[in-house]
C-alpha positions in Angstrom: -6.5 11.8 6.8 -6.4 12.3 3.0 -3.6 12.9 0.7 -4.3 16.8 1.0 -4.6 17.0 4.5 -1.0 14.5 4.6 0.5 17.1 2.5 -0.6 20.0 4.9 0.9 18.4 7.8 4.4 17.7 6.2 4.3 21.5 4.5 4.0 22.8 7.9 6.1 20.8 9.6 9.0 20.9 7.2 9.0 24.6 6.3 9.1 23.3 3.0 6.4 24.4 0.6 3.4 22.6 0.1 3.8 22.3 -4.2 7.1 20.5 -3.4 6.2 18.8 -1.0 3.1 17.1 -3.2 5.6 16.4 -5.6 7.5 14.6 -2.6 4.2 12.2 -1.6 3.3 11.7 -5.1 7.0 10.1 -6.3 6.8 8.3 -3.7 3.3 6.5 -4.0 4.4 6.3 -7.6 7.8 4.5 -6.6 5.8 1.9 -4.3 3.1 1.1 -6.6 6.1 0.6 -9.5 8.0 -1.3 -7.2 5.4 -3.9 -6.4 4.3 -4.1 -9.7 7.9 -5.5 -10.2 7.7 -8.0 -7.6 10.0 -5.9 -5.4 8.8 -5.5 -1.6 9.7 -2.0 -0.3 11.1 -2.1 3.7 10.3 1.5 5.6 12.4 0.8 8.7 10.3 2.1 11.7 7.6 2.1 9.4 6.8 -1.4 7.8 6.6 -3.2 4.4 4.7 -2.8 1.4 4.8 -6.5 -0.3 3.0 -7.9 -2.7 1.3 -11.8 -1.6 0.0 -14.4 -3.6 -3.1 -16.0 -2.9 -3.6 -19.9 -4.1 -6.4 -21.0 -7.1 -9.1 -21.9 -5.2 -12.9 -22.4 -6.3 -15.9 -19.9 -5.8 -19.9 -20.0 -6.1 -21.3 -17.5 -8.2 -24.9 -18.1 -6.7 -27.2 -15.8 -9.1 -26.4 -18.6 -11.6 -25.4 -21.4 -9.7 -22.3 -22.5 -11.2 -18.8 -22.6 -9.4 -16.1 -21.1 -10.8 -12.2 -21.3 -10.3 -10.5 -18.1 -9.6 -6.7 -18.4 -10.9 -4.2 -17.8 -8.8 -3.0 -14.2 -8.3 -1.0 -11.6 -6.5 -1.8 -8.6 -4.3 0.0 -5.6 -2.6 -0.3 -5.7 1.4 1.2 -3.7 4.2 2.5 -5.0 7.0 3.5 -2.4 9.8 6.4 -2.6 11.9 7.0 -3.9 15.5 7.5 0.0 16.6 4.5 1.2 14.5 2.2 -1.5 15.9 2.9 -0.5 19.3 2.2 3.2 18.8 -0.7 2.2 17.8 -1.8 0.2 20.8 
């Protein structure tokens, strides 16, 4: 399902119209992605989490000129769904 489609759904469901309703999906997108880039998880009960991990240093090959190479340590944004989610799901 893409963003447009999403947007569809909720419009029709809602009653609400569909320009407003955009503006509703794309605040919040906005508000995750600026929330993680803080360091701040964001907790959708029902739903899940959107955190942000860290993954160690750790050393890689780059084979075309055979030299290793240490990749720093760094931080990326995950989801993990909920207990309720993960069994709809199933």
């Amino acid at each position: 399902m893409t963003k447009a489609e999403l947007v569809n759904e909720i419009a029709k469901a809602t009653g609400v119209e569909r320009a407003a309703t955009l503006a509703v999906v794309e605040k919040m997108m906005e508000t995750v992605k600026d929330s993680l880039a803080n360091g701040e998880n964001v907790y959708l009960r029902g739903f899940g989490s959107f955190i942000v991990k860290t993954r160690s240093q750790k050393t890689a090959r780059n084979i075309s000129q055979n030299t290793t190479i240490i990749i720093p340590e760094h931080k990326i944004p995950a989801f993990k769904p909920s207990k309720v989610f993960l069994e709809e799901v199933k």
